[in-house]
C-alpha positions in Angstrom: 0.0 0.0 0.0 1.0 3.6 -1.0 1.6 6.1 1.9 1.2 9.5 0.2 2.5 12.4 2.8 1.9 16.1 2.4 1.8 19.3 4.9 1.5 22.1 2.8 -1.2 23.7 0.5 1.1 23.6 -2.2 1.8 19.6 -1.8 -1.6 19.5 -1.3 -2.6 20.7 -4.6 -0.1 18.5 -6.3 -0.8 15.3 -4.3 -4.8 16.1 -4.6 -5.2 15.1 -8.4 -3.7 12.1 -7.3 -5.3 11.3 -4.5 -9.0 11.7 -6.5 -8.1 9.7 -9.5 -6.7 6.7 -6.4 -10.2 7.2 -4.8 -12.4 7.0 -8.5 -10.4 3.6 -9.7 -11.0 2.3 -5.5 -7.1 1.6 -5.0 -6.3 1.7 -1.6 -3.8 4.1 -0.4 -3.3 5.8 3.3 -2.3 9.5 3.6 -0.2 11.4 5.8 -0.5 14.8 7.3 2.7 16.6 8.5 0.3 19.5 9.5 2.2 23.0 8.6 -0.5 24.5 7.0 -3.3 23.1 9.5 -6.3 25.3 7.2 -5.8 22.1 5.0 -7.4 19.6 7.1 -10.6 21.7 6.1 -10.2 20.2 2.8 -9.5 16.7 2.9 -9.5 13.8 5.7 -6.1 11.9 6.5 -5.3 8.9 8.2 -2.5 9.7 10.2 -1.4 13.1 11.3 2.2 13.8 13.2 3.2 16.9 14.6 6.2 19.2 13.8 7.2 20.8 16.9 9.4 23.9 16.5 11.7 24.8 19.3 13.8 27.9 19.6 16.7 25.5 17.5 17.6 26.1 14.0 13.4 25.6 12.5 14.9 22.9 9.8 16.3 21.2 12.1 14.0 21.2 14.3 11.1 19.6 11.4 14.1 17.2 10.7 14.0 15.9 14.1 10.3 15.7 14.8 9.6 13.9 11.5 12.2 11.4 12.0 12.3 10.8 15.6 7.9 10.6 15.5 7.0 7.4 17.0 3.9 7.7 15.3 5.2 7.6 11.6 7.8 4.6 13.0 5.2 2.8 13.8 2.7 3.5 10.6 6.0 2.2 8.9 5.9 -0.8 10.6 2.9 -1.9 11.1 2.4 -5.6 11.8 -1.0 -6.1 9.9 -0.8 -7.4 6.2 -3.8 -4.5 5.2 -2.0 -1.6 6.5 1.3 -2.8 5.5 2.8 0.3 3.4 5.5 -0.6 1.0 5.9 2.9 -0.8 5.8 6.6 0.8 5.1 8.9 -1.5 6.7 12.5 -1.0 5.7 15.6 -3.2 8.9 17.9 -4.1 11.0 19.8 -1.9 9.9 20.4 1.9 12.5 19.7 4.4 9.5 17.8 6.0 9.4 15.5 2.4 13.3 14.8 3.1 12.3 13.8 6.3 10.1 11.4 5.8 11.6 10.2 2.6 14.9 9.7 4.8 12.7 7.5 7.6 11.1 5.5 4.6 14.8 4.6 3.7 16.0 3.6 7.3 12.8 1.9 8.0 13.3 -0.1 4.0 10.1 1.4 2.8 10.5 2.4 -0.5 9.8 6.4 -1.9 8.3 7.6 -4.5 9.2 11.5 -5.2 6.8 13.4 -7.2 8.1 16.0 -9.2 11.2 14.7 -9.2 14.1 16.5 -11.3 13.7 19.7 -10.7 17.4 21.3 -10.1 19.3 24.8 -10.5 22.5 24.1 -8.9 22.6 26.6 -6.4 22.4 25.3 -2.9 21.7 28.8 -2.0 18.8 29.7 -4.4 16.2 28.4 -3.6 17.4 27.4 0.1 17.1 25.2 1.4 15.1 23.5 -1.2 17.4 22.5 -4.0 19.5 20.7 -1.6 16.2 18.9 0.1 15.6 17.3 -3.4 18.5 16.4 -4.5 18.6 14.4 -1.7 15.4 13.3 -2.1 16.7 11.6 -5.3 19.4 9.8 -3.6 16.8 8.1 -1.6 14.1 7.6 -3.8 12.9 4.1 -6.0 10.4 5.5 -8.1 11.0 9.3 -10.0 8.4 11.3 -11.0 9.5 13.7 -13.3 7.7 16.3 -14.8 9.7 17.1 -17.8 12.3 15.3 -20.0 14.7 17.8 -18.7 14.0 17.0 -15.4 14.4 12.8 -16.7 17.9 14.4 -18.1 19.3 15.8 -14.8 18.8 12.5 -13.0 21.0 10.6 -15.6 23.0 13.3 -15.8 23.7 12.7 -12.0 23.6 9.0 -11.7 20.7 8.7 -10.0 19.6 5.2 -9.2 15.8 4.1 -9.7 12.8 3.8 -12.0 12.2 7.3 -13.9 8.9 8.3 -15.6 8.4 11.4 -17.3 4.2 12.3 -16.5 4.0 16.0 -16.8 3.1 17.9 -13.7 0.2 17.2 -11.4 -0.5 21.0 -11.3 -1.8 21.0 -14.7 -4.3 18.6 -13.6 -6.4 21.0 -11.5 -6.0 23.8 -14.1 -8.1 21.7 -17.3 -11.5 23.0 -16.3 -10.3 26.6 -15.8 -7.9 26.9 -19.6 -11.8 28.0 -21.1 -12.2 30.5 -19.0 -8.6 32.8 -19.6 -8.6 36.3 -21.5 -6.2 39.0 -20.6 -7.6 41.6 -18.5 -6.1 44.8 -16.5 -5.5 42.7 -13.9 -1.3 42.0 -12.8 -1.5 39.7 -10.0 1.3 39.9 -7.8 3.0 37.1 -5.2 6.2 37.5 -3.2 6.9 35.4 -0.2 10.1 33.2 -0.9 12.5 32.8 2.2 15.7 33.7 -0.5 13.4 37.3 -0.9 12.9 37.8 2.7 15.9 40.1 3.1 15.0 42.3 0.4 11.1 42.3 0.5 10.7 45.9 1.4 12.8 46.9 -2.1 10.2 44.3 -4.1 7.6 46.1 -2.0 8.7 49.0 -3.2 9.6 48.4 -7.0 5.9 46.4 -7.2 4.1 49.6 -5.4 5.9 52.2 -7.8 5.3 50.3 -11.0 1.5 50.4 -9.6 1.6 53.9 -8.9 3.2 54.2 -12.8 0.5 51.9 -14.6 -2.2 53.2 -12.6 -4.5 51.8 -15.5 -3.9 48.4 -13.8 -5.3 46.6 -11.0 -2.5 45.6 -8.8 -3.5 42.8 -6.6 -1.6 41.5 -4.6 -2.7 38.8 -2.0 -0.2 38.9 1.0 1.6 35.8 2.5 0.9 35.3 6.6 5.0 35.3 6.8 5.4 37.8 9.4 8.9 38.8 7.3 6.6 39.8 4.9 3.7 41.2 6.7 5.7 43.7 8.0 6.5 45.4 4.8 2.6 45.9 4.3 2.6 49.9 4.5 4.7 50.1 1.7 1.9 48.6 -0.7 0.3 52.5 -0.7 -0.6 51.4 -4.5 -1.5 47.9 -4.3 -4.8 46.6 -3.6 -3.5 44.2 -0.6 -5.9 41.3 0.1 -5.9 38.3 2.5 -4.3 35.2 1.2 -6.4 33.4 -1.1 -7.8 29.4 -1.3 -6.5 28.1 -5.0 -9.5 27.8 -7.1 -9.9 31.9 -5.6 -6.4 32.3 -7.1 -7.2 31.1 -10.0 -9.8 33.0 -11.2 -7.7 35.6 -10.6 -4.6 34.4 -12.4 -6.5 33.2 -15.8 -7.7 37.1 -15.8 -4.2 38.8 -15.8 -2.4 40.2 -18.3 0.6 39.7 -16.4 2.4 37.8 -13.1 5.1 39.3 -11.2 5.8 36.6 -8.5 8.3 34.5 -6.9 6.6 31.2 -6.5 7.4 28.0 -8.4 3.7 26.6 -8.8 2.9 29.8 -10.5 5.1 29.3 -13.2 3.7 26.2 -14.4 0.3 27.4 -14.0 1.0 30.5 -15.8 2.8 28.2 -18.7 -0.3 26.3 -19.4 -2.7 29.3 -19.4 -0.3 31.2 -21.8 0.2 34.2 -19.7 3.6 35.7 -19.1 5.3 35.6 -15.2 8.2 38.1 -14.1 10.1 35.5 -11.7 11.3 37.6 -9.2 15.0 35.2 -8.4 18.0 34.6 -9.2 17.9 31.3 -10.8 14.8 29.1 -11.4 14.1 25.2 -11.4 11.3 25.7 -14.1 14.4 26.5 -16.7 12.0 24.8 -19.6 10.2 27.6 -20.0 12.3 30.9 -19.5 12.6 33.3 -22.5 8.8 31.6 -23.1 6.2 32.7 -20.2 8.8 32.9 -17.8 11.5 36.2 -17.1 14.0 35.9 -14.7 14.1 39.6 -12.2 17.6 38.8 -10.4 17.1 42.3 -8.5 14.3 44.2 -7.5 16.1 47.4 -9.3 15.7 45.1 -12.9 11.5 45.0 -12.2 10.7 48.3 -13.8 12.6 47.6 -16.8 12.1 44.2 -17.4 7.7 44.6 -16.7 7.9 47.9 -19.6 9.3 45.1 -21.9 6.3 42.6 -21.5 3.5 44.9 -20.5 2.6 45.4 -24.0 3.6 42.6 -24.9 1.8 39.9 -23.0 0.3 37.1 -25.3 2.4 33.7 -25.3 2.1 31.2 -28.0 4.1 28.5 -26.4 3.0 25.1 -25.4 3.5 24.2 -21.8 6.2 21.8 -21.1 4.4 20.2 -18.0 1.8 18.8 -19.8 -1.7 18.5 -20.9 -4.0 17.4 -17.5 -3.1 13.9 -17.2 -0.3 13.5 -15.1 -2.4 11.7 -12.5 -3.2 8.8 -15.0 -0.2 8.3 -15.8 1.2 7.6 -12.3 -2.0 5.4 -11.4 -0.7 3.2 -14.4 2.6 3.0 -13.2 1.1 2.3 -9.4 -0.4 -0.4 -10.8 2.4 -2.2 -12.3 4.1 -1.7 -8.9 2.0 -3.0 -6.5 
């Protein structure tokens, strides 16, 4: 039986295609719950849910330790009846919480699956600590899940051991429904929240809120992250119309509006790949390479953001396919589950 283990809304999202096309073909799995972003027990009923206790210690070490030393998840890898016997763990991308529990699957000889598996820039710093969390992820791992061919490449490329599929991205799968309903509006949805930006949030803050006060024919929105590192910053956004954080179908139908993205987060890059809108990726370096110079434009420094938005604002349709495929991803991997089990 499949463990599949997620704590965050954005695992969520990417585990829940999965978990509904498991549920409509009745093949039994069990999930876990690593419980960061607690709002998501609203949306969907687990089987087992461990705690992550952070002390005043170092925070990553601190998930490290409560994820591996949980008696709870040693036991759920152990159990002693035949029906509840799990003989893969399923962990979704990057989350020191994922290395975690992909490193107790391993010393408990459970084997991992890693969904979205591949993803790489070779910067230990950017994103941090991320791109080190997968990478080891794929030492551990049996079974790779790799979005892209690219992806595929960069685990031969490293000598990674294990099975590796190539099944688009499970993102794309909760998008189909929504592809009808894009145009491109005067709407330039914003999001900024990334640890690696934390440091400099008040001069993206600042950049994003004169831009606004520049194209004032635009509707800046701009929903803003709990993060108290970038809660703080909120008076700067004197331009910006600043709303709470948003569920993902609400983002959604704001994202298929906008003529434009100016954001730092990964998921948003894919998404806005598939609905053909453009994205100013506000880092250094990103793991989505297959699609920069296409919908995606890399904004190394807050200083760049005026100059690089003038060159798309008018300039906003793509005509690119997306790389991360076309809505299926989850029937592919229930194919391959079958095989396995």
């Amino acid at each position: 039986m499949i463990l599949i283990t997620f704590g965050t809304r954005p695992e969520f999202i990417k585990v829940k295609p999965l978990i509904d096309i498991l549920e409509e073909n009745n093949v039994k799995y069990k999930t876990l719950f690593t419980g960061q972003h607690i709002d998501l027990l609203k949306a969907s009923d687990v089987d087992y849910k461990i705690t992550i206790s952070v002390t005043n210690m170092n925070r990553l070490d601190a998930i490290v330790g409560a994820v591996s030393g949980n008696q709870d998840l040693w036991s759920i890898l152990n159990s002693p009846l035949t029906k509840d016997k799990i003989t893969h763990v399923l962990v979704q991308g990057d989350t020191t919480s994922a290395l975690a529990i992909a490193l107790s699957a391993f010393h408990n000889k459970v084997k991992v699956i890693h969904l979205e598996s591949g993803l790489r820039t070779y910067n230990n710093q950017n994103p941090y600590p991320e791109e080190v969390n997968r990478r080891l992820i794929s030492q551990i791992a049996n079974i790779h899940l790799c979005p892209t061919m690219e992806n595929k490449f960069n685990l031969v490329n490293e000598k990674i051991l294990g099975e590796k599929y190539v099944i688009g991205n499970t993102s794309i799968d909760n998008l189909v429904e929504y592809k009808d309903k894009c145009e491109y509006t005067n709407k330039i949805l914003i999001t900024l929240h990334r640890r690696e930006n934390h440091k400099e949030m008040n001069l993206w803050f600042k950049e994003v809120n004169d831009l606004a006060k520049e194209y004032n024919e635009y509707d800046f929105i701009l929903p803003l992250h709990p993060n108290p590192n970038v809660q703080k910053y909120r008076d700067l956004l004197t331009n910006i119309k600043v709303i709470e954080p948003l569920s993902h179908n609400e983002l959604l139908d704001i994202l298929v509006k906008t003529r434009l993205v100016i954001s730092d987060s990964g998921g948003l890059q894919e998404e806005c790949s598939y609905f053909n809108k453009k994205i100013l990726v506000c880092r250094k370096v990103t793991e989505r390479s297959e699609v920069v110079g296409k919908s995606s434009f890399l904004v190394k420094k807050p200083k760049d953001l005026n100059k690089i938005f003038k060159e798309h604002i008018d300039n906003y349709i793509v005509d690119y396919k997306c790389p991360y495929g076309d809505g299926n991803s989850a029937n592919k991997i229930l194919k391959i589950f079958n095989e396995i089990e």
